[in-house]
C-alpha positions as CSV (number, residue, x, y, z in Angstrom):
1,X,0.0,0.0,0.0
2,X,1.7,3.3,-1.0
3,X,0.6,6.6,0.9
4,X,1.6,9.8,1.3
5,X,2.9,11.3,4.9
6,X,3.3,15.2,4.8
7,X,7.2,16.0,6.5
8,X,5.1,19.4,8.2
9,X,1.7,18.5,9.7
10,X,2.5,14.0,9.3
11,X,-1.2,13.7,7.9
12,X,-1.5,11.0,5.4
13,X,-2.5,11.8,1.6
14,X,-3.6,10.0,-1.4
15,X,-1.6,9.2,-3.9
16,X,-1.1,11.9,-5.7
17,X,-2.6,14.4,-3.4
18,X,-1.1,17.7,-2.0
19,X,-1.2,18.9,1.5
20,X,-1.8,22.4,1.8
21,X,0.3,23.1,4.3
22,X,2.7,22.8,2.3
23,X,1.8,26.1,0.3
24,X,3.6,28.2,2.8
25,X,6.6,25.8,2.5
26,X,7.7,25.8,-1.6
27,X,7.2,29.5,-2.8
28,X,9.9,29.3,-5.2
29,X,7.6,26.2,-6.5
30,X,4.7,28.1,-6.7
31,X,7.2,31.0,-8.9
32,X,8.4,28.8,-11.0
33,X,4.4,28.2,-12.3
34,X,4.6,31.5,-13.1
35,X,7.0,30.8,-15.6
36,X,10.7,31.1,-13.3
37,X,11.7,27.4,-13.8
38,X,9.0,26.6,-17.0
39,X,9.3,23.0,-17.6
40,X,8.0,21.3,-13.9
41,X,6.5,17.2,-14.2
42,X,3.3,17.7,-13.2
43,X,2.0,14.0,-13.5
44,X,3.7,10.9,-13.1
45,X,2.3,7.2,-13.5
46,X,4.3,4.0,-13.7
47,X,3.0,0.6,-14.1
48,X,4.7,-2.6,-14.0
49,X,8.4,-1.8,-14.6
50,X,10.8,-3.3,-12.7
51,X,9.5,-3.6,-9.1
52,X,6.5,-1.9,-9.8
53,X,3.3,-2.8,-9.5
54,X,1.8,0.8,-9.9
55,X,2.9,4.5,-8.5
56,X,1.5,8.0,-9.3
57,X,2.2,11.0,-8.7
58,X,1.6,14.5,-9.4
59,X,5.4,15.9,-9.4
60,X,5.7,17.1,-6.1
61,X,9.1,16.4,-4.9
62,X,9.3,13.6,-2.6
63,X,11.5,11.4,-0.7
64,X,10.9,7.4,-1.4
65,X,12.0,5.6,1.7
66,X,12.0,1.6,2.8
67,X,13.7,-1.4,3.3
68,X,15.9,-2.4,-0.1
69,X,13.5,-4.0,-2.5
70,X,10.4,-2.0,-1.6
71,X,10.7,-0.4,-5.0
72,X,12.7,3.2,-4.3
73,X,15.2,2.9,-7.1
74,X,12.8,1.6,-9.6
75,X,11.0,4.9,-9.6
76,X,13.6,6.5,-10.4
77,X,15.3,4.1,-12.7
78,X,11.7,3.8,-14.5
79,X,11.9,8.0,-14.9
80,X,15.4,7.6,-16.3
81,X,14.3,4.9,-18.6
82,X,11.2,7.3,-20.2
83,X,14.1,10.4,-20.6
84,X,16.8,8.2,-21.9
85,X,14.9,5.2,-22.9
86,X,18.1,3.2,-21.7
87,X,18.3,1.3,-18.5
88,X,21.0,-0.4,-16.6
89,X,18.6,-3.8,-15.7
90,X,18.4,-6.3,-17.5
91,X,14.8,-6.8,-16.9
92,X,12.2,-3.5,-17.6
93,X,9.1,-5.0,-17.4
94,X,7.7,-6.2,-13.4
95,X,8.0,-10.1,-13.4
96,X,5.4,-12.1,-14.3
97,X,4.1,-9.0,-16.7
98,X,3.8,-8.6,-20.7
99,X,3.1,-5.1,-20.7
100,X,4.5,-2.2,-18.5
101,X,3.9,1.4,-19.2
102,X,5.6,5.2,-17.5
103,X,4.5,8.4,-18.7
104,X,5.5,11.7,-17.9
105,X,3.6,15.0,-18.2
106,X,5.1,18.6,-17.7
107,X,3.7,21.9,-17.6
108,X,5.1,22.9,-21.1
109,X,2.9,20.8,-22.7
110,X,5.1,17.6,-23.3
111,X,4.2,14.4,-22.6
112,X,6.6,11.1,-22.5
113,X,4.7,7.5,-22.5
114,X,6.7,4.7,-23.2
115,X,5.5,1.3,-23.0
116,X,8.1,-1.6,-23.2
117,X,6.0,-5.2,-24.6
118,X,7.1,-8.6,-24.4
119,X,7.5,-10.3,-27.9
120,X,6.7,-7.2,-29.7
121,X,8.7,-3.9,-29.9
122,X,8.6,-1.1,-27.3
123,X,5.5,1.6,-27.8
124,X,6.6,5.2,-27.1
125,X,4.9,9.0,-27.8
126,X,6.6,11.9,-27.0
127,X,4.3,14.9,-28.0
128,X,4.4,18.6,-27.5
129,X,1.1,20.2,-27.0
130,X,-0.7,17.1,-28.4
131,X,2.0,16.6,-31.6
132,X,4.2,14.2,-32.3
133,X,7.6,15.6,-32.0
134,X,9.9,14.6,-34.8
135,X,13.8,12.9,-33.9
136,X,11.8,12.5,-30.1
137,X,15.3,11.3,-28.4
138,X,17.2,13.9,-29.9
139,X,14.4,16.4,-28.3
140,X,15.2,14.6,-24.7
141,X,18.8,14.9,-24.4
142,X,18.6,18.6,-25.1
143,X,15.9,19.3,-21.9
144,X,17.6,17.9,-19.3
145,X,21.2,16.5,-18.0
146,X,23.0,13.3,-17.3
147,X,23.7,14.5,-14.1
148,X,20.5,15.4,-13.7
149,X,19.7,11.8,-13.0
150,X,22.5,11.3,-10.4
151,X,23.7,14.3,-9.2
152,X,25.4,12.8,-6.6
153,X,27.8,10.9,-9.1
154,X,29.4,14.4,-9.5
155,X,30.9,14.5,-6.2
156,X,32.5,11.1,-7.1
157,X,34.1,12.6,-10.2
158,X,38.1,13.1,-10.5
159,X,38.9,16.7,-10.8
160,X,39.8,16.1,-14.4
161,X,35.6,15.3,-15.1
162,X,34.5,17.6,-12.5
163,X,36.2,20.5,-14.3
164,X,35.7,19.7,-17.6
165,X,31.4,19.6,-17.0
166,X,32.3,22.8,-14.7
167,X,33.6,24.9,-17.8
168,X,31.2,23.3,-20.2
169,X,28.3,25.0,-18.6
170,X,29.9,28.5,-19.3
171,X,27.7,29.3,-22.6
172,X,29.6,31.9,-24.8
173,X,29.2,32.0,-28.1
174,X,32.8,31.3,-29.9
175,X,34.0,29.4,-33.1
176,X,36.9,29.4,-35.1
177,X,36.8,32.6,-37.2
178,X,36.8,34.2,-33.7
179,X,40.1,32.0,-32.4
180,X,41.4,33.0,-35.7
181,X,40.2,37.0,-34.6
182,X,42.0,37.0,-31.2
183,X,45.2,35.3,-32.3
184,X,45.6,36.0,-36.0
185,X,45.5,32.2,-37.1
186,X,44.4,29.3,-35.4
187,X,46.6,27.6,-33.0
188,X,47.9,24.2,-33.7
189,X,47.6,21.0,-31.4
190,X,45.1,22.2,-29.7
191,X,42.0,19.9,-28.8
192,X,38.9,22.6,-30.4
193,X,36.2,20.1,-29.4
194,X,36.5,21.0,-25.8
195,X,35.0,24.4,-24.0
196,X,36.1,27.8,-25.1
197,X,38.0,27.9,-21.9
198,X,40.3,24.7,-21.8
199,X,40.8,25.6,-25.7
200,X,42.4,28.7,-23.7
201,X,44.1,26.6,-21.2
202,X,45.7,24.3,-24.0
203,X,47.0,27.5,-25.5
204,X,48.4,29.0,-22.7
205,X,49.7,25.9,-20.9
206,X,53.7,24.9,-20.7
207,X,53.0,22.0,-23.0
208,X,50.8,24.1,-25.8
209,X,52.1,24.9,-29.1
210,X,52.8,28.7,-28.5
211,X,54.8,28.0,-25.0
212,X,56.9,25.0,-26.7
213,X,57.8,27.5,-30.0
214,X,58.8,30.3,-27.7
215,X,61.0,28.0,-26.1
216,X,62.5,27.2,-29.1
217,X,63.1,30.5,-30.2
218,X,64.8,31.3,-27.1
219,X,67.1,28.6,-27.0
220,X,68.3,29.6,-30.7
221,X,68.3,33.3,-29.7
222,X,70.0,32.7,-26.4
223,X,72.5,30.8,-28.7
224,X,73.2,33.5,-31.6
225,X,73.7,35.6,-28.6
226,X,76.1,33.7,-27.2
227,X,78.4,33.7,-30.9
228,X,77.5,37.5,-31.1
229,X,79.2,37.5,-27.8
230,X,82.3,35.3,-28.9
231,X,82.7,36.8,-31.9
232,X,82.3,40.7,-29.9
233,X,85.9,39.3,-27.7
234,X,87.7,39.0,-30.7
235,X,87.0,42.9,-32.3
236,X,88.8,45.8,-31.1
237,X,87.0,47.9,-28.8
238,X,85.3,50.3,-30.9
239,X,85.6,48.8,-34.1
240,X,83.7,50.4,-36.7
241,X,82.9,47.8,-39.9
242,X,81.9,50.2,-42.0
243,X,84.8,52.7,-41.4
244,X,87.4,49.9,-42.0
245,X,85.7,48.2,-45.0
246,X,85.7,51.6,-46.8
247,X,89.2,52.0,-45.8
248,X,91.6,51.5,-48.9
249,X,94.2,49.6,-47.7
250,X,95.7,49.8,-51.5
251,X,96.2,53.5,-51.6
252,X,98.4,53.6,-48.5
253,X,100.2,50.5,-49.4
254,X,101.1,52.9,-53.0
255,X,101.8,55.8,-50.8
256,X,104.1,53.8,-48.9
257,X,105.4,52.3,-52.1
258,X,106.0,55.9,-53.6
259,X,107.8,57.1,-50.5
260,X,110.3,54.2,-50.1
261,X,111.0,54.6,-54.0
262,X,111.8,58.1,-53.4
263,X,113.8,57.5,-50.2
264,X,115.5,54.7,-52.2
265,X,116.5,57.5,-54.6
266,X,117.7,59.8,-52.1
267,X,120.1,57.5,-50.6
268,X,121.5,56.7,-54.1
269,X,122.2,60.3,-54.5
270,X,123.8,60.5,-50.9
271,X,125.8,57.6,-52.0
272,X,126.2,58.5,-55.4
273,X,127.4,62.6,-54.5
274,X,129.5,60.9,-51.2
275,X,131.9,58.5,-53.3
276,X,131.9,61.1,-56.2
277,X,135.4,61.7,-55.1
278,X,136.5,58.2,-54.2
279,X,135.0,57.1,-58.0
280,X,137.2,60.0,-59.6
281,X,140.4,58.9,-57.5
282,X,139.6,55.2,-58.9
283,X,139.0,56.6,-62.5
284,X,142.6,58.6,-62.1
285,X,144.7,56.0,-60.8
286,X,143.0,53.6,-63.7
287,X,144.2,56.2,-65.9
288,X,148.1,56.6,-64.3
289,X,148.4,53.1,-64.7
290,X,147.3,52.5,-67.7
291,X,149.6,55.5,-68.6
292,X,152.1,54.0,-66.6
293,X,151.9,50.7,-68.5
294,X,152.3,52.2,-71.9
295,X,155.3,53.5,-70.7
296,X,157.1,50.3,-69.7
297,X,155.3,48.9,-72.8
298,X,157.4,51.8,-74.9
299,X,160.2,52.2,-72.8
300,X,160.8,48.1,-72.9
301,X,160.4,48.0,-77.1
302,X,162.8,51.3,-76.8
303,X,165.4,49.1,-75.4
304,X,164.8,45.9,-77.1
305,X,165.2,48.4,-80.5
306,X,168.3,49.7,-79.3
307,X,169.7,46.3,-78.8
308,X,168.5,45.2,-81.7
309,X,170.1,47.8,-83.8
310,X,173.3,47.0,-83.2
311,X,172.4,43.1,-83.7
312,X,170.7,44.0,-86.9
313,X,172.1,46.9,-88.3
314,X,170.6,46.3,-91.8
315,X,167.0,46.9,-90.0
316,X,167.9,50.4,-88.4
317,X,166.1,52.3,-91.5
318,X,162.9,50.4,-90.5
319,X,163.6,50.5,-87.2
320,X,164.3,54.5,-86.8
321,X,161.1,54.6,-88.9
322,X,159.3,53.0,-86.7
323,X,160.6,54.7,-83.4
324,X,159.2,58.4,-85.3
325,X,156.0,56.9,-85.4
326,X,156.2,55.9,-81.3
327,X,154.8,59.1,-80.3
328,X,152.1,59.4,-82.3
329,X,151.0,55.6,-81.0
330,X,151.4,56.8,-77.9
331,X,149.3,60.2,-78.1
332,X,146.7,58.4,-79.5
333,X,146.2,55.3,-77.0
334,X,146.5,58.5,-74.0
335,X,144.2,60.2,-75.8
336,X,141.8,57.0,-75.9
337,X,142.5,56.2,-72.0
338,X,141.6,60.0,-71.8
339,X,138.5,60.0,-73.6
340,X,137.5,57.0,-72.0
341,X,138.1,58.3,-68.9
342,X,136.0,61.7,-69.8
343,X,133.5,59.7,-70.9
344,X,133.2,57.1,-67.6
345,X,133.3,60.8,-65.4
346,X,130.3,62.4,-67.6
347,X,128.5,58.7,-67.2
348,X,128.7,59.2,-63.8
349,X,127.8,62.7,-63.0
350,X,124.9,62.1,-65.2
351,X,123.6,60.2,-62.7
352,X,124.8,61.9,-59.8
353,X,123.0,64.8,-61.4
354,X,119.9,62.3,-61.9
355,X,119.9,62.4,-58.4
356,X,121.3,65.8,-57.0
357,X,117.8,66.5,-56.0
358,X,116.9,64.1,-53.4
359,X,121.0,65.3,-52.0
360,X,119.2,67.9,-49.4
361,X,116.1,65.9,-48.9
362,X,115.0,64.6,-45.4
363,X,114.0,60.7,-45.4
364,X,110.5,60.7,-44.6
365,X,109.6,58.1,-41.9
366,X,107.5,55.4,-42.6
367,X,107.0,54.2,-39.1
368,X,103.5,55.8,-38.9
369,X,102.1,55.2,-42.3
370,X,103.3,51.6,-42.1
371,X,101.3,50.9,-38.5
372,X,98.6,52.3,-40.4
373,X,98.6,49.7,-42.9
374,X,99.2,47.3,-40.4
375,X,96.2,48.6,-38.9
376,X,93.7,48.7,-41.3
377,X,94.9,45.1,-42.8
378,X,94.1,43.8,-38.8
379,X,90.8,45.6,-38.9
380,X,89.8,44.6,-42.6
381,X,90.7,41.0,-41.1
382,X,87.7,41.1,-38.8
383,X,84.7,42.6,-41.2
384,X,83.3,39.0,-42.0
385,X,83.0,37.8,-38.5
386,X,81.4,41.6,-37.5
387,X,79.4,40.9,-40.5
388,X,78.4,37.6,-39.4
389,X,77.6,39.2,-35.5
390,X,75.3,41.9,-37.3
391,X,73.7,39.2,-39.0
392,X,73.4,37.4,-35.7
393,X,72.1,40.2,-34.3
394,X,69.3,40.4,-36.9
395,X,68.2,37.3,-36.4
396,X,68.3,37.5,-32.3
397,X,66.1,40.8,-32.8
398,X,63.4,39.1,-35.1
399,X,63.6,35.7,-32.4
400,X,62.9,38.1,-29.8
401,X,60.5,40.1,-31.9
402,X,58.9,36.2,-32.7
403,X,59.3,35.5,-29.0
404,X,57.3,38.4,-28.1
405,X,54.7,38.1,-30.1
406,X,54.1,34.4,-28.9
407,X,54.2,36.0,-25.4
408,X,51.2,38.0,-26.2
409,X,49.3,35.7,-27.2
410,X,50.1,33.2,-24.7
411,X,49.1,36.1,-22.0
412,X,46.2,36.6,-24.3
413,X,44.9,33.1,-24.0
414,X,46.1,34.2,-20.2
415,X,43.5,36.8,-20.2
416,X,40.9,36.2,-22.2
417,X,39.0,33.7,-19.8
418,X,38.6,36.7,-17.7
419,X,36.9,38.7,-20.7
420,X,34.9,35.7,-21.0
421,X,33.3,35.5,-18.0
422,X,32.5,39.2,-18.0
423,X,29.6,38.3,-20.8
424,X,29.6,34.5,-20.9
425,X,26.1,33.2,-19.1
426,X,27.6,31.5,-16.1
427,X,25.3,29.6,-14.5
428,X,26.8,28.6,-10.9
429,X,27.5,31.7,-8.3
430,X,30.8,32.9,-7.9
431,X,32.5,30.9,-10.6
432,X,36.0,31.8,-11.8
433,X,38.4,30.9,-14.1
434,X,42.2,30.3,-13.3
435,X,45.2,28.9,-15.7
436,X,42.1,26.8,-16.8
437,X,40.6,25.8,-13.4
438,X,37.0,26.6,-12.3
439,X,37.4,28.1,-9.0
440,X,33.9,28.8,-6.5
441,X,34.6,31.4,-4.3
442,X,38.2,31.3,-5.2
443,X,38.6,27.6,-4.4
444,X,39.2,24.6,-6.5
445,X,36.0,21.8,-6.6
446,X,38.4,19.7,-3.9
447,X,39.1,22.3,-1.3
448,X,35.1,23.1,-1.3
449,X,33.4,21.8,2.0
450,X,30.8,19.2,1.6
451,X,27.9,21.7,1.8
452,X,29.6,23.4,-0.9
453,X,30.1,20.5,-2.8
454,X,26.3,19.8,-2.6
455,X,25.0,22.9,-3.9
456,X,27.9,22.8,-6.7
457,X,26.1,19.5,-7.9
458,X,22.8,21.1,-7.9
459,X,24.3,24.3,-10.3
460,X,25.7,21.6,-12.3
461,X,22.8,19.3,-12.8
462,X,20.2,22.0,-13.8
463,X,22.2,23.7,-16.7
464,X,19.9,24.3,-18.7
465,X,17.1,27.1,-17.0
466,X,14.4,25.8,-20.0
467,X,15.0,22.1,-19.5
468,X,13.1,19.9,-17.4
469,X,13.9,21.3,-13.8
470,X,14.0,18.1,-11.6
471,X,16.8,15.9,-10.6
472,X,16.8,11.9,-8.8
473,X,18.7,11.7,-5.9
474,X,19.0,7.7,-4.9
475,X,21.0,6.7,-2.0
476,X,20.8,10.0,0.5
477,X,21.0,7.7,3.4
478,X,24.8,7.9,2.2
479,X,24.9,11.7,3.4
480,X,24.9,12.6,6.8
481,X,21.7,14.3,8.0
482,X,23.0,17.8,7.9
483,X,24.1,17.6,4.6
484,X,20.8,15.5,3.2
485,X,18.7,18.7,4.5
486,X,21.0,21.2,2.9
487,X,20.7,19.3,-0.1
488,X,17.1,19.3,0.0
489,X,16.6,23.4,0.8
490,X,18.9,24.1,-2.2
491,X,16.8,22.1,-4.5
492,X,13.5,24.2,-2.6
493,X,15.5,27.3,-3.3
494,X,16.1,27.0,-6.6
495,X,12.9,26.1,-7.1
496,X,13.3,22.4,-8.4
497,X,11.3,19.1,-8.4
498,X,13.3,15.9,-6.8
499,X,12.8,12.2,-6.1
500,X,15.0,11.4,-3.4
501,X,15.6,7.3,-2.7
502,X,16.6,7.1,1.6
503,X,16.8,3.2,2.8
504,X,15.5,2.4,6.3
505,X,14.1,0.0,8.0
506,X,10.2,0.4,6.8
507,X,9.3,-2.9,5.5
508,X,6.5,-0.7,3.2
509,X,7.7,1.6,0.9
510,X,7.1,5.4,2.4
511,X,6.0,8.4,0.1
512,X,7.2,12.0,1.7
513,X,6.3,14.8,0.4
514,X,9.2,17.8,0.8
């Protein structure tokens, strides 16, 4: 026998029936039939399915209690078959039964009726206002959530799960072109099936795309800056590429050439003017010997002809002849020792004279003009590795520039869960967003008390404000007493319907109205 107690005055009702009393108990109930929370069940009948013999109600949230076996779960595992039409038993229909039936009205003006038949296939009509509604289970999932059917399960999550369905209830309104918008292309390896905001995180985060690049680019600059620097120990301090490429290292090598020519020439004609003297001397005593020999040359024959002429007295004639003739010999080899002489002098004063010149000239010193060479030829030595560090430097200021811009947009993916949540519809109170992680009130979903926690599965269930505003609760003899009741006045604040499941000791199952 199923009844009715009433938790305020105890009296017993119908099935189906209302207390009263309880009108000064649910006035967020009575808004939402003025149209705060639209979609409320407002009947319920079940027949033969699973445990079931028959139930009815008219939506009123209740708490089903008894001994296991009385039939709680089956309530609520024959509403979750009419929203899903799935169910975790084997067995749907009540044994012993060919036929059982559940349908579901709400005050929007749908209707659910589903009717699983032995031998035959399943009956079901899900109508809006009296119509058929075409692609029905397409129509369910979108008025009401998994978690609607077992809030509870929420609590069980991982924080992985529990932050994931956290972020997936921030509605705002985003696709690619606007990714594209905020970071001038679409960012690779990045899951895009996910919420807007762990899109954001993935971004961001030390293993995204952006973060691993930068890094990258770092390393490489942080290396060309290191060879800038190697290359910066060899140069001069100072050095100027541009002065000492444009240098001509050619002219002053001429200049130098030019100089050392004419310094060559000037000490010729020091030379040349300084043995002038000692040359003549050389030319003269040339001459007096050669004079010198001609004379012993003569003066020898003179003798041999005088010897001869009294051995050969029949050759005096010829002889004497000959002997006139000796001076004229003689006046003509002088005067061809002479004119060679003359013409040995002139050769050499014409070259003195080439020179005579440079004779009062200073040498001009080199000792400057040659470290200059030296100097540029160093410098010229070190344009291709400056080149090279300029280059270097190029590239490190286009990394960096690269670098920076990554930075941007990885603070931009940083930032722009905070812009989010300025417009986005979030739907549970005091949610933020941090590196990716829903925080209530600041907290992450594990440092939340268990109150908190409680109320955080409600938000989370009812996502949708123009689904089906109900959730099943089945186990609460799992909380403690404290935290079933808080669990019970959020779902009376927020104006929702719920079937709760408590086992006890009641052999019967019990019917409580909340």
């Amino acid at each position: 026998m199923y009844y009715n107690v009433c938790e305020n005055c105890e009296s017993h009702l119908d099935p189906g029936e209302s207390c009263t009393c309880m009108d000064n108990y649910m006035p967020t109930l009575k808004n939402t039939e003025k149209g705060t929370r639209s979609m409320r069940i407002t009947k319920l009948a079940i027949k033969n399915l699973y445990g079931i013999s028959e139930y009815a109600s008219n939506g009123a949230s209740v708490e089903l209690s008894g001994q296991n076996g009385v039939g709680k779960t089956s309530v609520i595992d024959a509403i979750r078959y009419a929203l899903t039409n799935k169910s975790d038993r084997d067995y749907i229909l009540k044994n012993g039964e060919k036929e059982g039936e559940i349908f579901i009205e709400t005050s929007t003006g749908l209707s659910i009726r589903r009717k699983p038949r032995e031998g035959q296939a399943d009956y079901k009509s899900i109508k809006k206002d009296g119509a058929e509604i075409q692609s029905p289970e397409t129509f369910l999932k979108d008025i009401f959530t998994e978690l609607q059917l077992s809030p509870i399960e929420f609590m069980n999550m991982n924080k992985t799960d529990q932050n994931r369905i956290i972020l997936n209830m921030i509605k705002f309104d985003w696709d690619m072109n606007w990714v594209k918008e905020q970071f001038g292309e679409i960012p690779p390896d990045v899951n895009y099936e996910q919420n807007i905001l762990s899109v954001l995180n993935e971004i961001q985060s030390e293993g995204g795309f952006y973060y691993r690049k930068r890094q990258d680019i770092n390393r490489e600059r942080r290396n060309k800056q290191s060879f800038i620097e190697d290359i910066g120990e060899t140069l001069p301090a100072g050095y100027e590429a541009d002065k000492w490429e444009n240098e001509s290292l050619s002219g002053v090598y001429t200049e130098i050439e030019t100089i050392r020519l004419e310094n060559s020439r000037i000490e010729k004609a020091k030379q040349l003017i300084e043995n002038r003297n000692n040359k003549v001397r050389k030319f003269d005593a040339d001459r007096e010997i050669a004079i010198s020999a001609i004379e012993k040359e003569i003066s020898a024959r003179d003798n041999q002809i005088t010897n001869e002429v009294i051995r050969l007295t029949e050759q005096i004639k010829a002889l004497q002849t000959e002997q006139h003739t000796l001076s004229e010999k003689k006046a003509d080899k002088v005067a061809l020792v002479e004119e060679q002489y003359k013409a040995a002098v002139a050769k050499y004063d014409a070259e003195v004279e080439e020179y005579r010149e440079y004779e009062e000239k200073e040498y001009t010193d080199l000792t400057k003009l040659t470290e200059k060479a030296v100097t540029i030829e160093e410098m010229k030595s070190h344009i291709n590795e400056y080149r090279r560090m300029a280059t270097l430097a190029n590239e490190v200021e286009e990394l960096q520039t690269e670098s920076n811009g990554l930075t941007d947009k990885i603070e931009r993916a940083r930032t722009l869960p905070g812009t989010i949540l300025e417009t986005a519809n979030i739907p549970v109170e005091n949610l933020t967003v941090e590196n990716g992680i829903p925080l209530i009130n600041g907290l992450p979903i594990s440092n939340l008390s268990e109150g908190e926690k409680l109320d955080l599965c409600i938000d989370v269930a009812i996502q949708n404000p123009k689904g089906l505003q109900m959730i099943l609760i089945d186990g609460v003899e799992k909380l403690a007493t404290k935290l079933r009741e808080q669990l019970y006045q959020k779902c009376k604040e927020k104006g929702l319907q719920f079937i709760a499941t408590r086992t006890t000791d009641d052999e019967d199952l019990t019917v409580v109205e909340l």
